[in-house]
N, C-alpha and C positions, 0 to 999 in steps of 0.2 A: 810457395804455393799453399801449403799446407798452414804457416801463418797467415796468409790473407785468407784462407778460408774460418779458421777460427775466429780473424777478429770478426768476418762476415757473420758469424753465427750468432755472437756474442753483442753485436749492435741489432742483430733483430730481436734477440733475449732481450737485451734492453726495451727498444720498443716498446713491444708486444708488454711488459711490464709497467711500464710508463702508462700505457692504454687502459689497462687493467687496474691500475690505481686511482685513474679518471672514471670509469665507469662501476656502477652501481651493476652487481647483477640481481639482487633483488626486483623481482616483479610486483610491482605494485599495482594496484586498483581500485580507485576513486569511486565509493559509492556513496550517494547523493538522493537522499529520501526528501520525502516531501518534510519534512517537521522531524522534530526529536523527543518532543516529550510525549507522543501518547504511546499505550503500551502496544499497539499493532508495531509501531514502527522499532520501538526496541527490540520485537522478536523475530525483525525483518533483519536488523543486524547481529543478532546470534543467529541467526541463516548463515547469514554472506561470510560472517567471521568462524563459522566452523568448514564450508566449502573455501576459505584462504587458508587455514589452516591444515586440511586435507592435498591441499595441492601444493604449501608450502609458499604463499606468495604472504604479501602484505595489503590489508584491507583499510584502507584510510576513508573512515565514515565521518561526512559532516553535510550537517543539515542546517536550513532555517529554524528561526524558533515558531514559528508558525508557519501556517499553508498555505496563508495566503500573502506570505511575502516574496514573491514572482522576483521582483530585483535580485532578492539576497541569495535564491539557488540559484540565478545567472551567473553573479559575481563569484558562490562559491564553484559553479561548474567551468568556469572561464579560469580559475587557479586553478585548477585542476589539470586545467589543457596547459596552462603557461610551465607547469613544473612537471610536463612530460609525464604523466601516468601512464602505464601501458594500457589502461584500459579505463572506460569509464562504468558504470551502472547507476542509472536516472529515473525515480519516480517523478515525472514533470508535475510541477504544482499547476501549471495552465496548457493549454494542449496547443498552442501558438507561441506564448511566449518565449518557452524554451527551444524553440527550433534553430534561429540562428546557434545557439550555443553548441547545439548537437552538427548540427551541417558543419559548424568550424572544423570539431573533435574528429568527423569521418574524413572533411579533406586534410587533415593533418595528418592521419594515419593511426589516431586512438578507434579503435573497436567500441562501440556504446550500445550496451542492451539497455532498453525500455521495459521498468517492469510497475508495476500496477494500475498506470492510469497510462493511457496512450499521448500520443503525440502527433501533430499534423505532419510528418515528413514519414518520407520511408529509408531513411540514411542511419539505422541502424543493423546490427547484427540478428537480436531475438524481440521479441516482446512476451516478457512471462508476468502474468496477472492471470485473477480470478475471470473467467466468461461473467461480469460485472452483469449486462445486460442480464442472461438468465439468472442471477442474483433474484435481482429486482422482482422478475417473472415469479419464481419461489417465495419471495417475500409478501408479493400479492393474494398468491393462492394460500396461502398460512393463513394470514389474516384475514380471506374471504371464507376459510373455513371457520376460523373464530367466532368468526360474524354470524354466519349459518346465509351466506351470500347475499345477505342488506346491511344496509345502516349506512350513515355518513361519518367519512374519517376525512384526516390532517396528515399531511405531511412536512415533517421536519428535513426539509433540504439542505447540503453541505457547503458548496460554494459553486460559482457560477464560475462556469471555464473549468473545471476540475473534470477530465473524462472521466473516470471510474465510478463516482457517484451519479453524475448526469446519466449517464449509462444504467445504473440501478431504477432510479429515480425513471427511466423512460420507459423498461419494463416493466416497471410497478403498475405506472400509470396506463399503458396501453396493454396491458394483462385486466385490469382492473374494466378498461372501457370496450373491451371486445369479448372478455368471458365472464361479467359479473354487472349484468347492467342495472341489478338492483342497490348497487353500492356507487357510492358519490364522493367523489372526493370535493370537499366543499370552503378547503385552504392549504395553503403552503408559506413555508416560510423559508430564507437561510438563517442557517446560524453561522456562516464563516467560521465552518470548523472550529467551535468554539463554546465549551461546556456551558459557560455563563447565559452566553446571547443564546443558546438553544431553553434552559430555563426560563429566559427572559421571553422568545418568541411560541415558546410553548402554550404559557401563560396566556399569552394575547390572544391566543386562536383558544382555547376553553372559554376564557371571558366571550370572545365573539360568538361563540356557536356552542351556547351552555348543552347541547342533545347529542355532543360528539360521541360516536360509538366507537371509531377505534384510530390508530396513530401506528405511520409507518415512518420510521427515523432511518435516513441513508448511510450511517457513520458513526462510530462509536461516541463521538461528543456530543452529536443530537441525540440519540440511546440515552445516555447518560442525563443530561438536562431534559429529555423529556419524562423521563423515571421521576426525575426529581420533583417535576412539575405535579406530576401524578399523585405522588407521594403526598406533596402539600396542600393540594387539593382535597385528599379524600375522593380520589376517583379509581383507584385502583380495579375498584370491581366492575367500576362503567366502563371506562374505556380499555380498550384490548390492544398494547402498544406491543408490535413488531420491530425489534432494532438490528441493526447491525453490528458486528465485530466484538470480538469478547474481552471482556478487561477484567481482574480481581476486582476491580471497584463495580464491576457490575451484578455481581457475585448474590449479595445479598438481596438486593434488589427483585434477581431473578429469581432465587429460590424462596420468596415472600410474594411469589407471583404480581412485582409491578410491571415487569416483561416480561410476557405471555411466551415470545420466542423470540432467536434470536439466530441470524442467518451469521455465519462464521466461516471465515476464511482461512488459509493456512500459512501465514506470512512467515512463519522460519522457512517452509518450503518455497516460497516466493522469494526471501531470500538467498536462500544457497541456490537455489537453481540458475538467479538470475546471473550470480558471479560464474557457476559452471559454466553458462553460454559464452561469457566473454572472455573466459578462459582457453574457450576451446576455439575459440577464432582466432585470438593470436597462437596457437598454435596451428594455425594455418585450415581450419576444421570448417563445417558449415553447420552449424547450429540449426536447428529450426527455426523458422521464422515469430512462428507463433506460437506458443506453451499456454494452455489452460491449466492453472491449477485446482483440484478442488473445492465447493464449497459444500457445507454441511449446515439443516435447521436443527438447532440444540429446543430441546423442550426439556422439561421435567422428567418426561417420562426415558430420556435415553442421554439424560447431562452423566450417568454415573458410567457410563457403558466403555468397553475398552475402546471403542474406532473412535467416541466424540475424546476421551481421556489423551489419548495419542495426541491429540490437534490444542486443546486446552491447556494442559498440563507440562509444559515444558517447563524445566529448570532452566534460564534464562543465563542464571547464575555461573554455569558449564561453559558457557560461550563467551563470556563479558569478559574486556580488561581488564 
């Protein structure tokens, strides 16, 4: 008796061993930004990679090379679900197209927070972004104050289907057409997320409308190519350009007052929070639905201050592989 109970013990030790050699206990967590190269998104993942490292899991970050390649974050959010990630986290680069991908990931049993531009489903955990819309609202009132509540300006838009911009982009506009009716917005352009074509479509709207008084750009690439446009022109003093998101390359720029201000988000806090929500559903938790994270107008007069320094100023370098 006392031998059949030993070998009993000793093939469930086996087992239970055998199991254990098959299965990974590292938790991993597939997060899935819109694009890789600009600098918002690099310090979205020293977020997510200091919140995996505080909880001790593994952060496997990959992106498209652009925003508006819609296929290539399906394909890379669909290996993601194929090699069992415990968890996803998805800036959608379209706010339709990534749905089936997310709807597969929740019937499969992967948890997926949405974080800075929304999504047409509600088959996620969290959704943590900027309130994009009052973005937009702030953005308008900055620049109607520049103005002193006239003139006619330009907008430089990001890409079409993109929630988070369309969203800034709608408060600007209907902030601008219901508290400032002396002001006209009198063009728009995209630049497909994209430094070049935002110079290039900058350009065409000054030629067009040589009396522009000021420019509100949705996104650090239109910021950036509309500064430039500015810059080449000799317009710096005329037109009163308002951008978004802050980059070193914007740096100069702004302290040579080519942009007047500049509406700033806080993407390391965007991403570590977004990984804490999917963290805390597989552990069985309920996360909030919906996370505003701050956003902040940077001017000259308060870029040096401790609360703008805090949001600017990260060492990047702390959190990188």
């Amino acid at each position: 008796m006392h031998n059949s109970r030993r070998l009993l013990l000793a093939a469930v030790a086996i087992l239970a061993g055998s199991i254990a050699c098959n299965r990974s206990d590292t938790v991993r967590i597939g997060v899935v930004p819109k694009a890789v190269s600009h600098e918002f998104w690099v310090a979205v993942q020293a977020g997510a990679r200091e919140a995996g490292e505080e909880a001790g899991v593994t952060i496997e970050w990959q992106g498209p090379a652009a925003e508006t390649a819609f296929s290539r974050q399906i394909e890379i959010v669909e290996a993601m679900i194929n090699s069992r990630v415990d968890g996803l986290v998805l800036a959608p680069t379209e706010a339709t197209a990534l749905v089936g991908a997310v709807e597969r990931a929740a019937r499969e049993g992967i948890p997926v927070t949405i974080f800075d531009s929304g999504i047409n489903t509600d088959n996620y955990v969290s959704f943590v972004a900027s309130n994009n819309y009052e973005a937009g609202v702030t953005a308008a009132r900055t620049l109607a104050d520049l103005l002193g509540g006239s003139g006619e300006v330009a907008v430089v838009k990001n890409v079409a289907g993109s929630s988070s911009t369309m969203k800034r982009e709608a408060g600007f506009e209907e902030t601008l057409a219901l508290d400032y009716p002396g002001i006209e917005i009198v063009d728009f352009k995209y630049c497909q997320s994209d430094r070049a074509v935002a110079l290039a479509v900058t350009e065409n709207m000054l030629t067009a409308h040589p009396d522009l008084d000021g420019m509100f750009a949705s996104a650090e690439p239109g910021t950036v190519g509309a500064a430039k446009a500015l810059r080449n022109r000799g317009l710096t003093e005329e037109v009163q350009l308002v951008g978004f998101d802050w980059t070193y390359t914007l740096e100069r720029d702004f302290r040579e007052g080519v942009v007047r201000a500049l509406v700033v988000q806080d993407p390391f806090e965007i991403g570590r929070r977004a990984v804490q929500t999917v963290l805390a559903a597989i552990r069985g938790e309920t996360p909030p639905k919906r996370i505003d994270t701050d956003t902040h107008v940077v001017t000259l007069e308060n870029i040096d201050t401790p609360e703008i320094e805090a949001v600017l100023r990260i060492d990047l370098g702390d959190y990188m592989p």
